[in-house]
DSSP file (Angstrom, degrees, kcal/mol; ACC not computed):
  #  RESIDUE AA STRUCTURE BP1 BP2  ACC     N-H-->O    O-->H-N    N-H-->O    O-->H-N    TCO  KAPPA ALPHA  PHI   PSI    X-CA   Y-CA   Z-CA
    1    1 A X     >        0   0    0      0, 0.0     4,-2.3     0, 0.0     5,-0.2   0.000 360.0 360.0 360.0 -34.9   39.8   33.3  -31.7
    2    2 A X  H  >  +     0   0    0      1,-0.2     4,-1.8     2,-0.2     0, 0.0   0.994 360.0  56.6 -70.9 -56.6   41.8   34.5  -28.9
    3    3 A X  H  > S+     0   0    0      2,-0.2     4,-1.8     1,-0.2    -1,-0.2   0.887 105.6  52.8 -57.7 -29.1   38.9   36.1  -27.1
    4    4 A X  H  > S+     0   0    0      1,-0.2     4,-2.9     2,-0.2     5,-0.3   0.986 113.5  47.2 -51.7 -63.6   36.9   32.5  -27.0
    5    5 A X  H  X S+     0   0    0     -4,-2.3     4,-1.8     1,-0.2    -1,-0.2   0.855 104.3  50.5 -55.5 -21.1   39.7   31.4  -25.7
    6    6 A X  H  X S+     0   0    0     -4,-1.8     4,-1.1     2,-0.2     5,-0.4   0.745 115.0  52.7 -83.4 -29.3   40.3   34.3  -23.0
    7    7 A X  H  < S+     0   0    0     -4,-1.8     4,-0.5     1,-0.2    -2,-0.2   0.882 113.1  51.9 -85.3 -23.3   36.0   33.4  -21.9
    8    8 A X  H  X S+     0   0    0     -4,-2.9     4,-1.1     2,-0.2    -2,-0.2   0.800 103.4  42.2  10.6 -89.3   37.2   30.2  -21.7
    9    9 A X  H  < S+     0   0    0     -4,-1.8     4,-0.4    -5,-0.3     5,-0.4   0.999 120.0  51.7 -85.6 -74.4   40.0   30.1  -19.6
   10   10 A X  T  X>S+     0   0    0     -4,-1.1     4,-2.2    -5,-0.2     5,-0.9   0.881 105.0  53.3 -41.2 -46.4   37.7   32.8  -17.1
   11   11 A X  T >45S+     0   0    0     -4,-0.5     3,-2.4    -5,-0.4     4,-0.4   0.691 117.8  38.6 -56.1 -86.0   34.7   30.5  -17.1
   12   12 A X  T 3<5S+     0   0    0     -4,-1.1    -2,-0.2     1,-0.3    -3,-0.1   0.618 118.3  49.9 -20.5 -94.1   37.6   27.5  -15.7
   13   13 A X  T 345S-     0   0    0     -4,-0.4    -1,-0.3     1,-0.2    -3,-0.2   0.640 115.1-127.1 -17.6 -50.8   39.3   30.2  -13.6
   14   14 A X  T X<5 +     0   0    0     -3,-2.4     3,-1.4    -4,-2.2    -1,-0.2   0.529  56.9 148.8  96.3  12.5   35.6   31.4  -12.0
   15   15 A X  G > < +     0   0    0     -5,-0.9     3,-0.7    -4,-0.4     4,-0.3   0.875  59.3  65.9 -31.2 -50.5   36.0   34.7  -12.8
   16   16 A X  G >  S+     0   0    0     -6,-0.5     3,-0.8     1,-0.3     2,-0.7   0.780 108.6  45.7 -36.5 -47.9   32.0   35.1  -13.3
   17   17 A X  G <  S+     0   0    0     -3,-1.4    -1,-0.3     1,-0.2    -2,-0.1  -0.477 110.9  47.8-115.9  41.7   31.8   34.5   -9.3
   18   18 A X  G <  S+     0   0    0     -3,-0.7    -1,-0.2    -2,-0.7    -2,-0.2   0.089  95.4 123.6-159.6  15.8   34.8   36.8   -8.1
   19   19 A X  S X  S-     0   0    0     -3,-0.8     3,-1.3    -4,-0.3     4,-0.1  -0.197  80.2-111.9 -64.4 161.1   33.4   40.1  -10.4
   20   20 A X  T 3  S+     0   0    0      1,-0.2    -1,-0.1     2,-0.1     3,-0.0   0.926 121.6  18.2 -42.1 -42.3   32.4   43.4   -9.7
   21   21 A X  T >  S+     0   0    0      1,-0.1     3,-0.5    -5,-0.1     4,-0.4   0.102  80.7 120.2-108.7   9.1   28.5   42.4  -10.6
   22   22 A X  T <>  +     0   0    0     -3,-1.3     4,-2.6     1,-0.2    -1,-0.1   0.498  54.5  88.4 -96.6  32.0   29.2   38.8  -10.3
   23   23 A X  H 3> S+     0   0    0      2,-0.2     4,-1.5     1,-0.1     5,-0.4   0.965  87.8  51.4 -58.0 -77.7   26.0   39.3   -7.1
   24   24 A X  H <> S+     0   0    0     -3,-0.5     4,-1.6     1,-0.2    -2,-0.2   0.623 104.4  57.8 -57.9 -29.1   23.5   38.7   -9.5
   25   25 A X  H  > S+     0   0    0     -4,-0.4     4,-2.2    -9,-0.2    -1,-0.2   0.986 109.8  48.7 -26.8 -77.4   25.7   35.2  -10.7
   26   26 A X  H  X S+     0   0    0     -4,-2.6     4,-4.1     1,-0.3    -2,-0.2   0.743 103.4  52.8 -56.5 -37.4   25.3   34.0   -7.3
   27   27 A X  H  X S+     0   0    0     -4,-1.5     4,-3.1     3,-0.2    -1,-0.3   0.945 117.3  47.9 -27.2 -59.9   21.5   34.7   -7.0
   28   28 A X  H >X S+     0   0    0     -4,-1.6     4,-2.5    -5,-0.4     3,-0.8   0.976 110.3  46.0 -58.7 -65.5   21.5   32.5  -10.3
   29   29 A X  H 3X S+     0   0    0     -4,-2.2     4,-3.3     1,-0.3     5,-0.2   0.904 119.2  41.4 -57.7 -35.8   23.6   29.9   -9.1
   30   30 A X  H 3X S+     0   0    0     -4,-4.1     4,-1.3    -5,-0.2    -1,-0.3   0.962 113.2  50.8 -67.9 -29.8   21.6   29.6   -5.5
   31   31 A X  H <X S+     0   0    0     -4,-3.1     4,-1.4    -3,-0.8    -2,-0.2   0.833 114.9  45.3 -64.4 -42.2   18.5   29.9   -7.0
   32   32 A X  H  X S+     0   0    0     -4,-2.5     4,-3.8     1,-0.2     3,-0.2   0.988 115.6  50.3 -41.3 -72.9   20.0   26.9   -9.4
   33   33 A X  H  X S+     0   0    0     -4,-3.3     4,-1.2     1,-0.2    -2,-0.2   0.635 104.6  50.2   8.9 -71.6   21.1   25.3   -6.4
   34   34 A X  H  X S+     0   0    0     -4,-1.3     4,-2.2    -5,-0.2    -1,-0.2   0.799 108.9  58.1 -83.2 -21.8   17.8   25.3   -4.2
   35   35 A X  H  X S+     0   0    0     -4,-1.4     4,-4.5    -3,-0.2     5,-0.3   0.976 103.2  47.0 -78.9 -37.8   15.8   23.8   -7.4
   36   36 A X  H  X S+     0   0    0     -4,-3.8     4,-1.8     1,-0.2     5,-0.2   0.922 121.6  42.9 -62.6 -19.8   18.0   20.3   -8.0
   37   37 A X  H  X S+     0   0    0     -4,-1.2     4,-2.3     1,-0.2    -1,-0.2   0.917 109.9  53.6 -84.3 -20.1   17.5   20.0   -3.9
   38   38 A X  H  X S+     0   0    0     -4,-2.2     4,-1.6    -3,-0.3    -1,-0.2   0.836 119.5  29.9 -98.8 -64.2   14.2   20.9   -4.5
   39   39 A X  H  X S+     0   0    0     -4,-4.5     4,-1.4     1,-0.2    -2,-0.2   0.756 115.1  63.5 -87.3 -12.7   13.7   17.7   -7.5
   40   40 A X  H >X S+     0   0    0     -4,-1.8     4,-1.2    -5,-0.3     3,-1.0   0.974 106.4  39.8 -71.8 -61.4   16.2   15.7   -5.6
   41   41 A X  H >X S+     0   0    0     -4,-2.3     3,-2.5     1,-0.2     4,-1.0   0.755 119.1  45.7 -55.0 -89.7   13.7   15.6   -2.4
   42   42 A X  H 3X S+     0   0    0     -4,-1.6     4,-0.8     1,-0.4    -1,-0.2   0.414 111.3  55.8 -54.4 -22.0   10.4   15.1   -4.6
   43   43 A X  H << S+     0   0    0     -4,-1.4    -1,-0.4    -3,-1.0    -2,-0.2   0.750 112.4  39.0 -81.1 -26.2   12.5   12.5   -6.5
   44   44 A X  H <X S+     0   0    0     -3,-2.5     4,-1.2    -4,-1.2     5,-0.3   0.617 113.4  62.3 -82.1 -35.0   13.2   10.5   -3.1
   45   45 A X  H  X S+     0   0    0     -4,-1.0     4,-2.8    -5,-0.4    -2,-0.2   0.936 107.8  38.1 -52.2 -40.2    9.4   11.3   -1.9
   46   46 A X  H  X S+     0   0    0     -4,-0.8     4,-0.6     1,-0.3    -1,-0.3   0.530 112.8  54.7-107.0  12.0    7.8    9.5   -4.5
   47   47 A X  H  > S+     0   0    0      3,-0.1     4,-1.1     2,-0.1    -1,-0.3   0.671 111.9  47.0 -94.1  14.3   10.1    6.7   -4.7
   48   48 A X  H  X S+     0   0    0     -4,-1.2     4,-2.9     2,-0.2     5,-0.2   0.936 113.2  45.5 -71.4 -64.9    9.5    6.3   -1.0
   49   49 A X  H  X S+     0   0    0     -4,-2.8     4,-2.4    -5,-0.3    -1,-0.1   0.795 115.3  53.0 -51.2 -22.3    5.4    6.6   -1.5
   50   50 A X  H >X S+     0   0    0     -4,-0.6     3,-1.2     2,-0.2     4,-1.1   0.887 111.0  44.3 -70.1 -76.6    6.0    3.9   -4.8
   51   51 A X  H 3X S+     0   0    0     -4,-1.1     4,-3.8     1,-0.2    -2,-0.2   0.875 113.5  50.2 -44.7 -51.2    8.0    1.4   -2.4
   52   52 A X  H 3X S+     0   0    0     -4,-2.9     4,-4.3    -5,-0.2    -1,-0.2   0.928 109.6  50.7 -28.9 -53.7    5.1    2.0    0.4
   53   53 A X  H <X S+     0   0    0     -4,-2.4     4,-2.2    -3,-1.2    -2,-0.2   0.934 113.7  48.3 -52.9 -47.1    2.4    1.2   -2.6
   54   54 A X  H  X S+     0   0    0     -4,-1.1     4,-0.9     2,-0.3     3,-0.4   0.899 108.3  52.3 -32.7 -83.2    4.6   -2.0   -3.1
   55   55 A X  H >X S+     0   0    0     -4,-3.8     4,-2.7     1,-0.3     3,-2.3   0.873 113.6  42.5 -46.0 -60.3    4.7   -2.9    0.6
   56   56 A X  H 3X S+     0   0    0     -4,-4.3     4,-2.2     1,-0.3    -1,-0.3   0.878 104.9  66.2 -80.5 -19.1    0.9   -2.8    1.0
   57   57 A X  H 3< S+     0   0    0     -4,-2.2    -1,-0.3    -3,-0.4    -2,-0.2   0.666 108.5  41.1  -8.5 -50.0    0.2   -4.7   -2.4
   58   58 A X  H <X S+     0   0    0     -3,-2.3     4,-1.7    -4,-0.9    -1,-0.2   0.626 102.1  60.0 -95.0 -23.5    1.6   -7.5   -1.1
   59   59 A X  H  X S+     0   0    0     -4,-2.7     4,-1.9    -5,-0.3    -2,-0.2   0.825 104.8  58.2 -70.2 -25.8    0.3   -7.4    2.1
   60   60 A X  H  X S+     0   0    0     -4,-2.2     4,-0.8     2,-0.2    -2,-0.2   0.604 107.0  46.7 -18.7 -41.6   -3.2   -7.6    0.1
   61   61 A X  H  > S+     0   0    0     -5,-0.2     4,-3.1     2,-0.2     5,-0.4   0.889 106.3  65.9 -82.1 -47.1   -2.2  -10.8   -1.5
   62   62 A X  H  X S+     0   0    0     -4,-1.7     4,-3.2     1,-0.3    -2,-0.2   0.931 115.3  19.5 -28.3 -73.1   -1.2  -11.7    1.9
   63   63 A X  H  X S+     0   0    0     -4,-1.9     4,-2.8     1,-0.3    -1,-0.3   0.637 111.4  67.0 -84.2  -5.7   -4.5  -11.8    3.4
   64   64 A X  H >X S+     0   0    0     -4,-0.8     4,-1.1     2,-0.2     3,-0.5   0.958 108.5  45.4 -66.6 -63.7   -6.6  -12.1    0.7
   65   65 A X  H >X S+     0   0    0     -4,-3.1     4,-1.9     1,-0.2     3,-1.1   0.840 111.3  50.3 -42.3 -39.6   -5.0  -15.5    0.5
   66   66 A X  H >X S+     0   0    0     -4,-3.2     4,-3.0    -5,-0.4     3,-0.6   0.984 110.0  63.8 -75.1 -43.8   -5.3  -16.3    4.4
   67   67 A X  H << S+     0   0    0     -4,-2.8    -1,-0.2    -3,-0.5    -2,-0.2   0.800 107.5  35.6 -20.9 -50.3   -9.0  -15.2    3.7
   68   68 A X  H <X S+     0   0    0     -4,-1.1     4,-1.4    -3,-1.1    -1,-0.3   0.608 111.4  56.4-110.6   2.3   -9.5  -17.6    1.8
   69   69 A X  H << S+     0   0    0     -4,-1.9     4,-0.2    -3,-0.6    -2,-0.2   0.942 114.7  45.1 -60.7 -48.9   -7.7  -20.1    3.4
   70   70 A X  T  X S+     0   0    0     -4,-3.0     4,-0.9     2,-0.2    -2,-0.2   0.440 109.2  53.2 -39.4 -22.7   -9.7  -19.4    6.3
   71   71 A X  H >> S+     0   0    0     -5,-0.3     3,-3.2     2,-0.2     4,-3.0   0.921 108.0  47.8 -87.1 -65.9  -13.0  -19.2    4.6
   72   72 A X  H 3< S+     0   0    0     -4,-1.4     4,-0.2     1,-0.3    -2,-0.2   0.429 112.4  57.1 -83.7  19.7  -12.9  -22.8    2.8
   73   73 A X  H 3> S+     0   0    0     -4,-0.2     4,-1.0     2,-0.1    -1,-0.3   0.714 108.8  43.4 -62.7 -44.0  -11.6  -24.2    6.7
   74   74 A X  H XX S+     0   0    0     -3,-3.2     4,-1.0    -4,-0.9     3,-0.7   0.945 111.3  53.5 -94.3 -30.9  -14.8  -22.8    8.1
   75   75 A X  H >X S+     0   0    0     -4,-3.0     4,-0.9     1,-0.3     3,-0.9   0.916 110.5  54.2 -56.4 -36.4  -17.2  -24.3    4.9
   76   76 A X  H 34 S+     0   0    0     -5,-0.3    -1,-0.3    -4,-0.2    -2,-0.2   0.903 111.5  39.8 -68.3 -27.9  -15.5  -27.7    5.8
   77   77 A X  H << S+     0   0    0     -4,-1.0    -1,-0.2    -3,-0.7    -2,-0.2   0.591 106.4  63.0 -71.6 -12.3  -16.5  -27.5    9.1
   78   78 A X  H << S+     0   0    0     -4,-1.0     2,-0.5    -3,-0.9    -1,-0.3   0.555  86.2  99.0 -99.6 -25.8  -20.0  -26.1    8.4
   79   79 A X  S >X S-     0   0    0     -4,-0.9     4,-1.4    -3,-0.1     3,-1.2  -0.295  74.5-130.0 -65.7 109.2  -21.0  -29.6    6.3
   80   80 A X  H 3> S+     0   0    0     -2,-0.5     4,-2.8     1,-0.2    -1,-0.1   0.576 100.6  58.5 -10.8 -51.1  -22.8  -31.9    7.9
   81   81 A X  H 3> S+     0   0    0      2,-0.2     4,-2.6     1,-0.2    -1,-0.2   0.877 105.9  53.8 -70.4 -34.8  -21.1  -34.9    7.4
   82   82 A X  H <> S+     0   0    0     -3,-1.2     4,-0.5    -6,-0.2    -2,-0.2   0.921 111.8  45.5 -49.6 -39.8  -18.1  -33.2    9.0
   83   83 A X  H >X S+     0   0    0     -4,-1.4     4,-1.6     2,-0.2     3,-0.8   0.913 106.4  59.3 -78.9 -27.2  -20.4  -32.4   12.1
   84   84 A X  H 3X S+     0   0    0     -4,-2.8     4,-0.8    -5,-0.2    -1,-0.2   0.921 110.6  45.5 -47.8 -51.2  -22.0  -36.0   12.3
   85   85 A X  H 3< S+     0   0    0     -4,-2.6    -1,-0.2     1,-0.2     4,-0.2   0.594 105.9  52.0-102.6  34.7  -18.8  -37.2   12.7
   86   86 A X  H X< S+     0   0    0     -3,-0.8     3,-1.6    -4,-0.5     4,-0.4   0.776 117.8  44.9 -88.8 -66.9  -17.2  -34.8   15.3
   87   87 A X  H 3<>S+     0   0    0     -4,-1.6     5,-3.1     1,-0.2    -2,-0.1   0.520  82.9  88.4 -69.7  12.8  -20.3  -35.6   17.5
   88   88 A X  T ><5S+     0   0    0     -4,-0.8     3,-3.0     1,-0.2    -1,-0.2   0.960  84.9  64.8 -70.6 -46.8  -20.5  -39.3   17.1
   89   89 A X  T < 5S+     0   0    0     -3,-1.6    -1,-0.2     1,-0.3    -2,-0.2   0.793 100.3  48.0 -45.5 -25.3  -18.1  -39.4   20.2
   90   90 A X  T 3 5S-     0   0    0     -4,-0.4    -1,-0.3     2,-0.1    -2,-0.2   0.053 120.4-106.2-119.1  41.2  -20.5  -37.9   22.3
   91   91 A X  T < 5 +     0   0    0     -3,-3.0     2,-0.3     1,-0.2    -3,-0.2   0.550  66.1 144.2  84.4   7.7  -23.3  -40.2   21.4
   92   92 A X      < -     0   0    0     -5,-3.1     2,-0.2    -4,-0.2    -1,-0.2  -0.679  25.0-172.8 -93.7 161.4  -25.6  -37.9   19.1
   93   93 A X        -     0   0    0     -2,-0.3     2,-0.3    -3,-0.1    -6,-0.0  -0.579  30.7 -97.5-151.3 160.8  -27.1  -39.5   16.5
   94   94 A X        -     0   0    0     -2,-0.2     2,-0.1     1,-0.1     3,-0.0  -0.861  54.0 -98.2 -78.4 131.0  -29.4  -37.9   13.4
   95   95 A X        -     0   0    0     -2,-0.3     4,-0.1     2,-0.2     3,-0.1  -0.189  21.2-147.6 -48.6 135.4  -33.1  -38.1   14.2
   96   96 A X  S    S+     0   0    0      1,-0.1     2,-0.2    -2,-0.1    -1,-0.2   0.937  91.2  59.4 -67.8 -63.6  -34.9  -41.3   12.4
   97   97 A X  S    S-     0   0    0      1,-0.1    -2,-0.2    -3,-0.0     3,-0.1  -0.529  95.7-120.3 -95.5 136.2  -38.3  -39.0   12.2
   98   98 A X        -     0   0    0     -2,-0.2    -2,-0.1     1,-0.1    -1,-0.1  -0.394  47.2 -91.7 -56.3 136.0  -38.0  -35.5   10.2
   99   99 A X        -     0   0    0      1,-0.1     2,-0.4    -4,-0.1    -1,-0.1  -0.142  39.0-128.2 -42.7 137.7  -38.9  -32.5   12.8
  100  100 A X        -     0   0    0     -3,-0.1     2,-0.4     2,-0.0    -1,-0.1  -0.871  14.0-129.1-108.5 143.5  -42.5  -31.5   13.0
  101  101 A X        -     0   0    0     -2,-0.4     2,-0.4     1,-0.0     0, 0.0  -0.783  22.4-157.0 -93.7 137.4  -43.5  -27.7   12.6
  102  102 A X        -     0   0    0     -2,-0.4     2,-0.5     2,-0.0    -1,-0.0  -0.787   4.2-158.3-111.8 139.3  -45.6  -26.8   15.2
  103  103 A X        -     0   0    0     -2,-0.4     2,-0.5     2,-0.0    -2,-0.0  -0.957   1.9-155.5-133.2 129.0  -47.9  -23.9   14.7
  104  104 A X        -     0   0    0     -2,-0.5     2,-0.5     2,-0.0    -2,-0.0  -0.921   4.4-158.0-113.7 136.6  -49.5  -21.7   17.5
  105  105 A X        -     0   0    0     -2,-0.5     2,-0.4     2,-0.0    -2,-0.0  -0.680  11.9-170.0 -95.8 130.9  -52.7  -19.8   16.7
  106  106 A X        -     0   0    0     -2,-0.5     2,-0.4     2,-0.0    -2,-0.0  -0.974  11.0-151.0-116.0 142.5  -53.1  -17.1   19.0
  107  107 A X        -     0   0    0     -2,-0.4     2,-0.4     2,-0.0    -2,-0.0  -0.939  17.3-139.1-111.0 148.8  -56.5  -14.9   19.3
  108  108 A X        -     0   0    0     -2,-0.4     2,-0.7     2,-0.0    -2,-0.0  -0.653  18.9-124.9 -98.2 140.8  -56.0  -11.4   20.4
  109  109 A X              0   0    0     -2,-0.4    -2,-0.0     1,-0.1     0, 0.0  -0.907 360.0 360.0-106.9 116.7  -58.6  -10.5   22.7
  110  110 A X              0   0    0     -2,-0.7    -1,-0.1     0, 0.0    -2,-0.0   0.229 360.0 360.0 -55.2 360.0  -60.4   -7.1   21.3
């Protein structure tokens, strides 16, 4: 029992890290060391690249919606009865008589 306690009290103390051998400790502990900075960065990478997906997600919604706010503005503008009555001010009228198709026969000279 006493010797648990005596490996104990030296792990607290730090003995491990002030030994004759205790090189090969330190190897471990940097090597420990370089991997949590190691998962710390990748863990800050991807929540950056998450929050990014985030940002442009919503800037999708964005514009799909102004898309189609924009789209069924120009279909009202495109109807006829909307254009009749934009141009009533300036005196244009719908033809009484339907357009006639005029067709030209051409002869090719051989």
């Amino acid at each position: 029992m006493a010797k648990i306690t005596n490996s104990v009290y030296d792990l607290l103390k730090g003995k491990f890290l002030i030994d004759e051998d205790s090189f090969k400790n330190w190897r471990f502990i940097f090597f420990i060391v370089a991997l949590v900075l190691l998962m710390i960065a990748s863990g800050h990478s991807s929540d950056k690249k998450v929050m990014e997906i985030a940002k442009l997600n919503k800037e999708i919604k964005e514009l799909r919606a102004e898309f189609v706010d924009t789209r069924s503005i120009s279909m009202k503008m495109k109807l006829e009865s909307t254009i009749r009555n934009k141009v009533v001010n300036y005196g244009l009228i719908p033809s009484e008589n339907p357009p006639q198709v005029i067709k030209v026969i051409s002869k090719k000279a051989n």
